[in-house]
N, C-alpha and C positions, 0 to 999 in steps of 0.2 A: 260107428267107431266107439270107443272105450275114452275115457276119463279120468285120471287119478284125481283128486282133491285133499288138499290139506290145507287145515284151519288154524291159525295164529293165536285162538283164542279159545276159551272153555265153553264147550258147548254139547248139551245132554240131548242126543241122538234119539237114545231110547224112550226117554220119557216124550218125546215129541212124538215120536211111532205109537206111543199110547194112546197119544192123544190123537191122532188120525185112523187108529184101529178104532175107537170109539163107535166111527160112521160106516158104515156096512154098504157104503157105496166104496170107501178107498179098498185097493186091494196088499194088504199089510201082511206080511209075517216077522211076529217076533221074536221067532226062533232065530233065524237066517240075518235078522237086525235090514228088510229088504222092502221095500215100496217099490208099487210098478205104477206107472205113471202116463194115461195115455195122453199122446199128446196131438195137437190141431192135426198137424204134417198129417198123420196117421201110422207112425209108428208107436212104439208102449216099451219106453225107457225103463232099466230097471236102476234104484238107486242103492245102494248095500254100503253100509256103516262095518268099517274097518280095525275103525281108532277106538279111542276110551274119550271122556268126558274130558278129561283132562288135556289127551294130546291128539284131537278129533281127524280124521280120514277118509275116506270114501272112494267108492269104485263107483262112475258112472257108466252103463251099459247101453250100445243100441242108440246114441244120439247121433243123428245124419251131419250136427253142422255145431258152429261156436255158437249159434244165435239158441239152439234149443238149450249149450252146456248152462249160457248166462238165464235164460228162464229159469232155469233149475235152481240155479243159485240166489235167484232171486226171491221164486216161490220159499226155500228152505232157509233162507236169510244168514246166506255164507258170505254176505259182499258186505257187512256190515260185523263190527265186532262186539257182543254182548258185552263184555268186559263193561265198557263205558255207561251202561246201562246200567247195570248192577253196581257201580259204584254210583252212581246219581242216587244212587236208595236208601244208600247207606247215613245214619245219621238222621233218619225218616221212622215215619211211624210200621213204616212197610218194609223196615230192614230185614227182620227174622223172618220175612217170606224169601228177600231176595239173597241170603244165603242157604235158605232149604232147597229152595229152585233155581239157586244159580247156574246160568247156562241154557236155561230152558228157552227156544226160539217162540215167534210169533209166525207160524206155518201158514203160508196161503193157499187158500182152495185152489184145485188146478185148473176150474171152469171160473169163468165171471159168474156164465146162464146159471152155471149148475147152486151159484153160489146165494143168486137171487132166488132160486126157486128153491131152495133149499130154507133157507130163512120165509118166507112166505109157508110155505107149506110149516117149517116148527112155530108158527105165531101159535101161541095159547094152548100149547098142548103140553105134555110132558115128554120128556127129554127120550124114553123108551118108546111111544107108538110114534113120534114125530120122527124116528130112524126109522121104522118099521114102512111109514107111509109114504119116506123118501124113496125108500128100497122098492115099495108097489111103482111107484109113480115111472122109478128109472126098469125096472125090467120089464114092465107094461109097454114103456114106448121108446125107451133106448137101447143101445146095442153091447150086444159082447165081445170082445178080440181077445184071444188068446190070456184067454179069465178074466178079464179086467174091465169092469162097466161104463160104457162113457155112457152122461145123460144126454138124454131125448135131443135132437134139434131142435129150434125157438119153431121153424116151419112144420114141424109136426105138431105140433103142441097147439101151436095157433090154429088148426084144423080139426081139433077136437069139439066135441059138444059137452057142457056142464056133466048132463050123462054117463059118459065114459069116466070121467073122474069121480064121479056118487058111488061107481059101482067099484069104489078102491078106497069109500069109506071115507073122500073126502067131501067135506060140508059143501051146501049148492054155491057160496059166497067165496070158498076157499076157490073153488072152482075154476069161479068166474075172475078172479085175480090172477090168478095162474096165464090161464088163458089169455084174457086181455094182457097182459106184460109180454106173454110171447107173439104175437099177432102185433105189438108195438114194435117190437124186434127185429120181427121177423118182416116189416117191409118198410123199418127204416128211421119210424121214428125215434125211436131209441135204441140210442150206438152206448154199446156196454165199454166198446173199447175205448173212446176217447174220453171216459172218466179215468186213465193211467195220469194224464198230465192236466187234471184240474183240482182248482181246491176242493176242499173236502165240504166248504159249506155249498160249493156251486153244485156240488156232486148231490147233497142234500137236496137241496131246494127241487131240483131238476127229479131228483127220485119220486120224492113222497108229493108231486103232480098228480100220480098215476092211482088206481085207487088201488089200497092192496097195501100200501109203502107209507110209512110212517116212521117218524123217528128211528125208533128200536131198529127196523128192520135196514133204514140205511145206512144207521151206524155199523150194525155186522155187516152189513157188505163192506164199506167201507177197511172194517179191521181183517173181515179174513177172506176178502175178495180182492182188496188192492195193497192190504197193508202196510198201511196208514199207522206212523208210531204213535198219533196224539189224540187218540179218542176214548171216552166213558162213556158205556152206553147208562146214563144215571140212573135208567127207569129197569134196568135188569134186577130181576128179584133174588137171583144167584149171588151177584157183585151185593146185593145189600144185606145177604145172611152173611157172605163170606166177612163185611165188614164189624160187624155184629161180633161177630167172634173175635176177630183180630182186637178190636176196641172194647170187647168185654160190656157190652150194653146188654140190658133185658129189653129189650126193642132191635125193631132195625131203624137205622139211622135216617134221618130225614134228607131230602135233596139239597137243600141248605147247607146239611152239614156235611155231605162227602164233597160239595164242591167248594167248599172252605178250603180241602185239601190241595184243590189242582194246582196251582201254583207251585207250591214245592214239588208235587210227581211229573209236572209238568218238564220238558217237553217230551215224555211218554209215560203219556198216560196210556195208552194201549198196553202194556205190559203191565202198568201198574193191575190193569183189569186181567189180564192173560194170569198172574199170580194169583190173584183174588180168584180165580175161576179154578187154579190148580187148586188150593187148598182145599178146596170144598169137594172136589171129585173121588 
């Protein structure tokens, strides 16, 4: 079945579709203003952006039921109004971002799996082969429908040897994290899904157990695996150039000094980092 959607509030479509065109796993065209979306069930939802920034629209395509319309909405964050957001900012040292990017959402990944193995795999690399080796990783061992890539099962992955992943130029440790996290998954010990309804520090503590997960890595899960409005990942080297700039320093700022700030970006600080991340791109 089909879906009309209409938004109450200003909210930039297109620049969100940028930012999803980014990863060479989503399947994007931004001619068409259209994301295809596969989803658990096993169907591949298409989303198409109708409206403008200002008075936002959309046509959803191909969802069996209400429970996939509300995932939709929730991953593209249409159940929440930026408005409020953007005026929190105002009066802030991060005003003039959050009127350049006014509107711009906080997009969730459409996998949890894909969202941990995606952060694991970009640790310490640079932002172009860290897409490249996501891209090896999912058409190595996950599947295609009707164009659109879903990643690997945690059961396959878990079945793999260091081996198979050296020979796609991933390091023997990177490997071995990978792996080990899905073979966790994959029989049980670790439920991705039942971090939707806990805190964010329990969600931490519980991650970076495993080896492979550390700070950085369960903050981004966190912001763009469960999206989560109130987190800084402080040790991101992106967020401390972008800050650099905005505060006009000849350095980048100490962790000291950007969490001097939280308070006032506080309670979202995810966005306040989702701007800091636009500027820079």
């Amino acid at each position: 079945m089909d879906s009309s959607i209409k938004l109450p509030f200003r909210y930039d479509y297109d620049r969100a579709l940028e930012r999803l065109a980014s990863d060479p796993v989503h399947s994007i065209n931004l001619a068409t203003r259209e994301v295809r979306i596969p989803m658990e069930e096993g169907n591949i939802v298409r989303l198409v952006g109708t409206g403008t920034t200002v008075s936002p629209s959309f046509i959803l395509q191909n969802v069996l039921n209400e429970d996939q319309i509300e995932w939709v909405k929730r991953r593209f964050h249409f159940h929440q109004s930026l408005d409020q957001i953007n005026h929190h900012f105002m009066q802030t040292d991060l005003e003039q971002l959050f009127i350049e990017h006014a509107g711009t959402p906080l997009v969730r990944n459409f996998s949890l799996y894909g969202t941990l193995m995606q952060n694991i795999i970009h640790q310490q690399l640079n932002l172009a082969f860290s897409h490249t080796l996501t891209m090896r990783f999912v058409q190595a061992f996950g599947s295609k429908q009707e164009g659109v890539w879903r990643y690997p099962k945690p059961e396959v992955v878990a079945r793999l040897q260091v081996d198979d992943l050296r020979t796609l130029q991933f390091s023997a440790r990177k490997a071995e994290y990978v792996i080990g996290l899905s073979q966790a998954i994959a029989d049980g010990r670790l439920d991705l899904n039942k971090f939707e309804t806990m805190e964010d520090e329990e969600v931490i503590r519980e991650l970076v157990a495993y080896r492979g997960v550390g700070a950085w890595t369960a903050q981004n899960f966190l912001l763009f695996g469960l999206g989560r409005p109130n987190l800084f990942p402080i040790a991101d080297v992106g967020l401390q150039n972008a800050l650099k700039k905005v505060w006009n320093l000849t350095r980048k700022p100490t962790a000291d000094e950007i969490a001097e700030h939280f308070p006032r970006w506080s309670p979202y600080l995810s966005y306040a980092a989702l701007y800091l991340w636009r500027s820079i791109e």
